[in-house]
C-alpha positions in Angstrom: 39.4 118.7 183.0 43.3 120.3 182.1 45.3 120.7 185.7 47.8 123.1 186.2 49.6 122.4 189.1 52.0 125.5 189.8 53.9 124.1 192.8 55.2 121.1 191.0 57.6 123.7 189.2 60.5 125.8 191.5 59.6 129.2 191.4 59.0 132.0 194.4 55.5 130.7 194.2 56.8 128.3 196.8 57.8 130.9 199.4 54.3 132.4 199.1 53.2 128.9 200.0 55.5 128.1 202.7 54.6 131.6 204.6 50.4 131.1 204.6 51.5 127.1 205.4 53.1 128.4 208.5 51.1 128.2 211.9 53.5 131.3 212.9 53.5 133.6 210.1 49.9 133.1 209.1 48.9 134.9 212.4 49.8 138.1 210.8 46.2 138.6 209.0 47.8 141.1 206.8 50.5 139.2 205.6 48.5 135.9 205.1 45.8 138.0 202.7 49.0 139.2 200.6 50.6 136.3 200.4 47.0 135.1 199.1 46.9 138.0 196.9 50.2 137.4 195.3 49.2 133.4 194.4 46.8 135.0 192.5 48.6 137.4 190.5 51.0 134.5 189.8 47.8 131.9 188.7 46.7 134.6 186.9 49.9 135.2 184.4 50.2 131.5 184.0 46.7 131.5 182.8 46.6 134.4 181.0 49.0 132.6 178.6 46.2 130.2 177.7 43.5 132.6 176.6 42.9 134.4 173.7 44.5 137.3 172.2 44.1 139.6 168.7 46.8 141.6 167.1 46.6 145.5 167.9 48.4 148.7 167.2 50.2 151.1 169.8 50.9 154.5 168.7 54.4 156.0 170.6 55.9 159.3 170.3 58.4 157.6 168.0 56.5 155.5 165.6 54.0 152.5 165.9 53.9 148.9 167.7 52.1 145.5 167.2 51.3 144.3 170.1 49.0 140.9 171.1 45.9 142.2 173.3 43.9 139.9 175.4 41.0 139.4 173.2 38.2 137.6 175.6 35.6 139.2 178.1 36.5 138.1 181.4 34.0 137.6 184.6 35.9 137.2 187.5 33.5 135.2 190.4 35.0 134.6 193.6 33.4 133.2 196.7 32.7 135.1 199.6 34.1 135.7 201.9 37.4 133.6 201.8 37.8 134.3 197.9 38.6 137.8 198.3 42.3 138.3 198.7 42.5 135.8 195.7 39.8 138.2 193.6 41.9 141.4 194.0 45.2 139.1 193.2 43.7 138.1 190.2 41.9 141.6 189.6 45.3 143.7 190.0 46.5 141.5 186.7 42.8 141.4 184.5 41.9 144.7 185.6 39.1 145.2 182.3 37.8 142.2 183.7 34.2 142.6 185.3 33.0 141.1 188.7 30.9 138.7 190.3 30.4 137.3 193.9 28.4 134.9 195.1 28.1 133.4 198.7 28.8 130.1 199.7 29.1 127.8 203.2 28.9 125.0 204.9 25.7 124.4 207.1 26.7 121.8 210.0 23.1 120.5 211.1 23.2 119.5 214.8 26.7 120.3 214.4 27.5 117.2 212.7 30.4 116.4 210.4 28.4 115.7 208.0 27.1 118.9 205.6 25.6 120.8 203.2 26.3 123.4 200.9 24.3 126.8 201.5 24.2 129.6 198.0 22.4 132.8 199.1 23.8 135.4 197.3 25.1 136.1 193.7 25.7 139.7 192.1 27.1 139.3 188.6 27.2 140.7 185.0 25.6 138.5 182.1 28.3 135.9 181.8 26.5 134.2 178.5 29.6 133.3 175.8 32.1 135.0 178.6 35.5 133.4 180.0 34.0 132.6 183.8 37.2 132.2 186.0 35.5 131.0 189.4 37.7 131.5 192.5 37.8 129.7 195.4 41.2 129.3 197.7 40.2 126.2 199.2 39.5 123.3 197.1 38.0 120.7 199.6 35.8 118.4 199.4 34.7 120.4 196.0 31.2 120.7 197.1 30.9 124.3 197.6 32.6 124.4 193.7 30.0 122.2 192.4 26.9 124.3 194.2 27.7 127.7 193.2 28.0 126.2 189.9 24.9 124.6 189.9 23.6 128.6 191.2 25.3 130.1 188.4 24.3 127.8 185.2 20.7 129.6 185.9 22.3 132.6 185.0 23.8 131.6 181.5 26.0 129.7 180.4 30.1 131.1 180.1 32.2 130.0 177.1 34.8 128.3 179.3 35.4 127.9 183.0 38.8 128.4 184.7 38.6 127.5 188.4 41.6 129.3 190.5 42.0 127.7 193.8 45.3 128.0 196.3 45.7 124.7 197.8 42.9 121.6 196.8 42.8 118.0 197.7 42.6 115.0 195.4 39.5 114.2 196.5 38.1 117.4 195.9 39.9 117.5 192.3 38.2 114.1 191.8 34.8 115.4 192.8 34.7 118.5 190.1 36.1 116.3 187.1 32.5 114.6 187.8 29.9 118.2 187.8 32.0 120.8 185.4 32.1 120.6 181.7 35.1 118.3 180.3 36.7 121.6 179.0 37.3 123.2 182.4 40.4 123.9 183.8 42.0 123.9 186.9 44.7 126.8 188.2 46.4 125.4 191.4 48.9 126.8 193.5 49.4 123.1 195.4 47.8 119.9 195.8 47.5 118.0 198.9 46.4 113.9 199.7 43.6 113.9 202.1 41.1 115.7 204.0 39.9 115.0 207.8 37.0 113.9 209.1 35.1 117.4 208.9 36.4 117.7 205.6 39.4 120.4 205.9 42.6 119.4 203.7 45.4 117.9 205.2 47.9 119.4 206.1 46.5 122.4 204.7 46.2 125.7 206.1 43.4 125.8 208.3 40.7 128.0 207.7 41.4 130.8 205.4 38.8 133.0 205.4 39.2 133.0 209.2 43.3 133.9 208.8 41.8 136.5 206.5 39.8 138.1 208.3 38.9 136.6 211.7 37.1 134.2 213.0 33.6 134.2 212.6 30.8 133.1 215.1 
């Protein structure tokens, strides 16, 4: 698996990551799903200069252009409902691209720390021989990664896999390498050492689909 690890380089990426880090300004919902969004348009120029592209003519009032045109079919499959923010991020930048979602959480049984990953849902396009960038903002434990997978391999089977996460753990990095094909990559805002006993990076961010949208019951 290639990593791209977007944080290691000085850019205004940073500030983005500073402001959803912060236990202050993160209380501002509205800010903290922009700041999201804007990761996202950022992962998805730095990626974009991976793919593939094909030679094409613009006519302008004034005469004609070469130009180099994105040349893949693009599914973009986030995870509800956390992966949102990121998905329109990403979307404002591959806007041709078509959509997918598909559900994923963590069941606690007896409210244990110990858990399982639950897929119930998943609305997509055919994705057979298509560039599948799966989006999740939090790359934890890299369970939830691995399950929707796992769900979406019955579907068909994409030409490549880009995952696009915010913040991940090493652990959860470690994890993927072992249950996605050896020519995945990973897009990642920032990478952080360990995770807690309930399995939550550290220091992280806390929850972010709850600093999205709310806390859930």
């Amino acid at each position: 698996m290639k990593i791209h690890h977007l944080a290691r380089q000085r850019s205004i990426l940073n500030k983005f990551l500073k402001e959803i880090r912060d236990k202050n300004i993160q209380k501002d919902s509205m800010r903290f799903r922009r700041n999201i969004e804007r990761i996202g348009e950022i992962l998805g120029y730095e990626l974009s200069k991976n793919l593939q592209y094909e030679s094409k003519q613009v006519l302008t009032p004034l005469g004609v252009k070469p130009v180099e045109m994105l040349a893949e079919n693009i599914v973009l499959c986030s995870i509800l409902r956390a992966g949102l923010p990121l998905h329109n991020g990403l979307l404002n930048y591959f806007d041709d691209a078509e959509n997918a979602f598909i559900s994923a959480y963590r069941h606690h049984p007896d409210n244990e720390v110990d858990f399982e990953i639950v897929v119930e849902y998943f609305a997509a396009p055919p994705i057979d021989n298509k560039t599948l960038l799966l989006i999740d903002p939090m790359l934890a434990t890299g369970k939830s990664l691995v399950a929707v997978y796992e769900g979406i391999k019955k579907y068909g089977t994409p030409k490549e896999i880009h995952i696009v996460s915010v913040i991940g753990s090493l652990d959860g990095i470690d994890y993927i390498k072992n249950h996605f094909p050896v020519n995945t990559s990973l897009w990642i805002a920032d990478i952080d050492n360990n995770l807690n006993q309930k399995g939550y990076i550290l220091p992280g961010l806390g929850d972010a689909g709850d600093l999205a949208f709310g806390e859930k019951m």
